[in-house]
N, C-alpha and C positions, 0 to 999 in steps of 0.2 A: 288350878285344877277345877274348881269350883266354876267357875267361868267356863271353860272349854265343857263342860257337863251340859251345863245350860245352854251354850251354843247349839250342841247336837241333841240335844233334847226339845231345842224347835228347829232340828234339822238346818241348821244355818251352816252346811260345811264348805260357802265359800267365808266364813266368816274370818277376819285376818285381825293382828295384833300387832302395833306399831310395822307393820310392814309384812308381816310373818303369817304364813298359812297353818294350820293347825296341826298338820304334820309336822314344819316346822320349828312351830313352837315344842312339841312335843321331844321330837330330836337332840333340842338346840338344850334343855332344861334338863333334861334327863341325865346329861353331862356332865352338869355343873356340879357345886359343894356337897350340894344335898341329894345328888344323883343316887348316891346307894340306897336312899330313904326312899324316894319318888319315883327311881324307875319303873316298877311294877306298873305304877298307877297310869302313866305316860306310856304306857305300850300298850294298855289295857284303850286308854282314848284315840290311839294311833291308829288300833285295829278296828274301835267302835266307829270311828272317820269314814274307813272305806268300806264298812257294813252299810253306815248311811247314807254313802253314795249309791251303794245300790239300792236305795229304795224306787220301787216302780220300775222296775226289771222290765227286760224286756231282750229274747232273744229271737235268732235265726228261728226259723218252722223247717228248715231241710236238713237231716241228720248231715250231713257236710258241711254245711252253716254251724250246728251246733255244735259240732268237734272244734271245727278249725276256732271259733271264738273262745269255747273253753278253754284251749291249750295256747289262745296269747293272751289268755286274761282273767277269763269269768275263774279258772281254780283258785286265783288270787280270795275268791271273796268266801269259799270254803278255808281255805289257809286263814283267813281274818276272824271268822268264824273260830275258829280251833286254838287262835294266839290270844282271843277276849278270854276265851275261859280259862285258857291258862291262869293268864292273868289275875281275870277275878277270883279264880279259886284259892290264890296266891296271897290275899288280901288280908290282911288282919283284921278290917274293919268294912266289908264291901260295901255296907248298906248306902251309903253314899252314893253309891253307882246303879242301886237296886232299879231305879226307873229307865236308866240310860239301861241295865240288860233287858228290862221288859220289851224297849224298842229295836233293844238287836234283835232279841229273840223273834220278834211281830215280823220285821223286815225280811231275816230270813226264812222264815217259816211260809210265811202268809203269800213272799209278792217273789225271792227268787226262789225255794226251794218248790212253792205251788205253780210260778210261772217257769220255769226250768223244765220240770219231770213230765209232765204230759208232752211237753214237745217230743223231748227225748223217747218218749214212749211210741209218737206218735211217727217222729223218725225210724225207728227202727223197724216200722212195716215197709218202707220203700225198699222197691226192689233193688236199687243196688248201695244200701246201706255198709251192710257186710264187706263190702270193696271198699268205705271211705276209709278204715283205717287198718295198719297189718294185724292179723289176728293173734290169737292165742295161743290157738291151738298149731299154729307154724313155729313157734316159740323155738323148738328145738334144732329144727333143719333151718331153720335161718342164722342163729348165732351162736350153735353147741355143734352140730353136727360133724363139719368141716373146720375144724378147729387148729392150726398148729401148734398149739402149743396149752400147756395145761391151763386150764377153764375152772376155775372157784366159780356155783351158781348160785350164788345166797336171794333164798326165794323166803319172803317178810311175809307171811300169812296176815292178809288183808291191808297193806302199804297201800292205799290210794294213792293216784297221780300228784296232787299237791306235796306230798309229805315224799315220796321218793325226787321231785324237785326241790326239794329242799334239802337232803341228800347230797342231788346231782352240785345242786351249787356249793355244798362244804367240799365237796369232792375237786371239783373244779378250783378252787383257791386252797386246798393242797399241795405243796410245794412239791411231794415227790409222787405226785400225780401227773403222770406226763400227759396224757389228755382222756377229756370224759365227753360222754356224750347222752341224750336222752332221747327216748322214744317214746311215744304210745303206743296200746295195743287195746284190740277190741276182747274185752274178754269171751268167756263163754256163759250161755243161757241155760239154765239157770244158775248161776254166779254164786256159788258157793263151796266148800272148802275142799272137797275129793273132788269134785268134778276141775276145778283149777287147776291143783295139785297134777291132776292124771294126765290135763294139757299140757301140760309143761316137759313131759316127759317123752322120749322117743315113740312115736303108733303110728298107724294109718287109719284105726277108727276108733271112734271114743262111745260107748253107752251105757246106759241105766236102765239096771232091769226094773221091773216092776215094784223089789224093795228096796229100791234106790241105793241100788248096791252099781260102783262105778270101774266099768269097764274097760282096759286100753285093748286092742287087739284079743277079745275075748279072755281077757286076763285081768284082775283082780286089783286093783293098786289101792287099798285105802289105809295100809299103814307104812312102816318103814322096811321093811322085809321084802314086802311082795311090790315095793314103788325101786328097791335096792335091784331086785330081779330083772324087775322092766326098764331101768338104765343100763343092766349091764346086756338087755338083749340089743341095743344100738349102740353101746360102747365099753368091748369086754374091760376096756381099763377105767371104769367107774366106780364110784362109790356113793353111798348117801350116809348123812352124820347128820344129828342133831347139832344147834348151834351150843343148846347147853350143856353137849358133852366136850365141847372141844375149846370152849372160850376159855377156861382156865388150864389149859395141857402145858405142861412145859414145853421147850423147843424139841427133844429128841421125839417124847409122843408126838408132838404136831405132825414133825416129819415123816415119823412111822407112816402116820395115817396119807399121807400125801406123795408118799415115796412110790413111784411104778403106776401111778396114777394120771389118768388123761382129763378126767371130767371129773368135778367134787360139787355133790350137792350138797347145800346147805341148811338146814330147813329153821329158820327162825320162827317161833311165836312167841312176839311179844304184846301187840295191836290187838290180835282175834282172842288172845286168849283172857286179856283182862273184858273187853268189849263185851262178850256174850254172855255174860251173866249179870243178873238186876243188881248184885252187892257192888260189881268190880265198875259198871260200865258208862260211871261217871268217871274212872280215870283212862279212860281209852284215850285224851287228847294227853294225859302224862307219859300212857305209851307210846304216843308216836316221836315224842322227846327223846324218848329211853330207847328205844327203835334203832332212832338215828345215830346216835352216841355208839350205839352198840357194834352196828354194820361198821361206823367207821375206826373203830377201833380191831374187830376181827380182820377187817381189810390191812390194819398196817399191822399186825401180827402176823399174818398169813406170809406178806407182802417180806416182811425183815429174816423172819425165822423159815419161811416155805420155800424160798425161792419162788414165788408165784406172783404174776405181775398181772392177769386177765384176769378181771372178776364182772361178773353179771349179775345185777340184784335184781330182783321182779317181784313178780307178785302172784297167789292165785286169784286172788281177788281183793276190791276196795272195800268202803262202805259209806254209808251216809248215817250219818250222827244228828239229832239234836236235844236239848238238852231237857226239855220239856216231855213228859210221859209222851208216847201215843198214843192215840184213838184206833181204834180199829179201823175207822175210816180212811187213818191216815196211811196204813198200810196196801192200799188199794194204788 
């Protein structure tokens, strides 16, 4: 362990061990006798690996460029990001690793997350930006609307792409999962929690008055009441539930709730809700753990006790984490 520290501490990540690449050393050790002692630590260097591959980033300048490479690759290095601190939070003894996170943290911060966001930024002034990926705010007429058959839409307040792929792939090597599939979507500007929320729901126009109060079809959506309202005006057989009212219902409750029913929203917070506050939002990357565990568990309750076999998870929006205060600057 000690070795591989020092390795990626002079950034040496082609460096190899009797034959074995870092990753696989990592893998291959992590297995063994002492596996339950050492794993932490070996997933902790696995993911500090491909942190320091990205050092000296470098992506597309055309928001088309920087979609299409984020969604074969570049979310890997947020996911890697997300699986160190697990990690190290996880640690009994970090300090040993204290300089290898100084250099994750530089890496990410300094060369992808400062080389990344102005692109991004600066992609999304082109004029056919908006066209590179399907929107948000179609969310509803594209995979709820025309629906045959009843639709669970479990919406993860603030699920990034990374972590609902990670999701998608437990889902996909679920045996009675007969098949899954994943997309992106562009959200909407400015990307935050009523304004997502209200996307996702049946309208033709989406706004915000002056006290940022959020509008569908000149109607009101910013709690559970009046978001219940505005689903049952595109589908009288709808409903909306809290996830924490229904995860522990027994079978006949569940049923009540899903009986005569066409569309079921879902509304989880687990991510946003620990995330937005200075005490909780060092554990945002244990919520997206807790996240994942969760949907997949509602899904095969729904799925054994509902009779219900469609489900759609989304998002209203992602977020960007790191782990270090910001500056005000850096909010710019």
């Amino acid at each position: 362990i000690r070795w591989l520290v020092d390795r990626l501490l002079a950034e040496d990540v082609g460096a190899r061990l009797d034959g074995s690449s870092i990753p696989e050393i990592c893998g291959r050790r992590s297995r063994l006798h002492f596996g339950t002692q050492t794993e932490t630590a070996y997933r902790l260097l696995e993911n500090a690996h491909r942190l320091v591959l990205s050092a000296g980033y470098s992506g597309p300048d055309s928001f088309a460029g920087i979609a299409e490479q984020y969604l074969a690759g570049d979310y890997l290095i947020d996911q890697a990001y997300r699986k160190f601190y697990l990690c190290y939070d996880r640690m009994d003894g970090p300090e040993v690793f204290e300089p290898l996170r100084e250099l994750v943290e530089n890496i990410y911060t300094a060369e992808y997350l400062a080389g990344q966001l102005p692109r991004w930024n600066g992609g999304m002034l082109e004029p056919e930006a908006l066209a590179v990926l399907p929107r948000q705010r179609d969310f509803y007429r594209r995979f709820v609307k025309s629906t045959g058959e009843r639709t669970v839409v479990i919406i993860s307040d603030a699920m990034r792409y990374e972590v609902g792929r990670e999701l998608f792939e437990k889902l996909r090597d679920e045996p009675r999962c007969a098949s899954a599939k994943l997309e992106a979507m562009l959200g909407v500007l400015p990307s935050y929690t009523h304004l997502g929320m209200a996307s996702l729901l049946p309208h033709s126009t989406l706004e915000m008055t002056e006290t940022y109060q959020v509008l569908a079809d000149g109607k009101r959506c910013d709690d559970m009441e009046s978001r219940q309202k505005i689903l049952l005006s595109g589908c009288p057989e709808g409903v909306c539930v809290r996830f924490d009212d229904i995860k522990t219902l027994k079978k006949e409750s569940l049923r009540e709730i899903l009986t005569g029913k066409q569309v079921v929203y879902v509304y989880h917070n687990q991510i946003d809700a620990r995330g937005e506050t200075a005490q909780t939002e060092n554990e945002v990357f244990v919520a997206c753990e807790e996240a994942v565990r969760e949907i997949m568990a509602l899904i095969q309750r729904i799925s054994i006790n509902g009779n219900t076999y469609r489900f759609l998870i989304t998002a209203d929006h992602g977020f960007i984490y790191k782990r270090e205060k910001l500056a005000e600057s850096d909010k710019i």
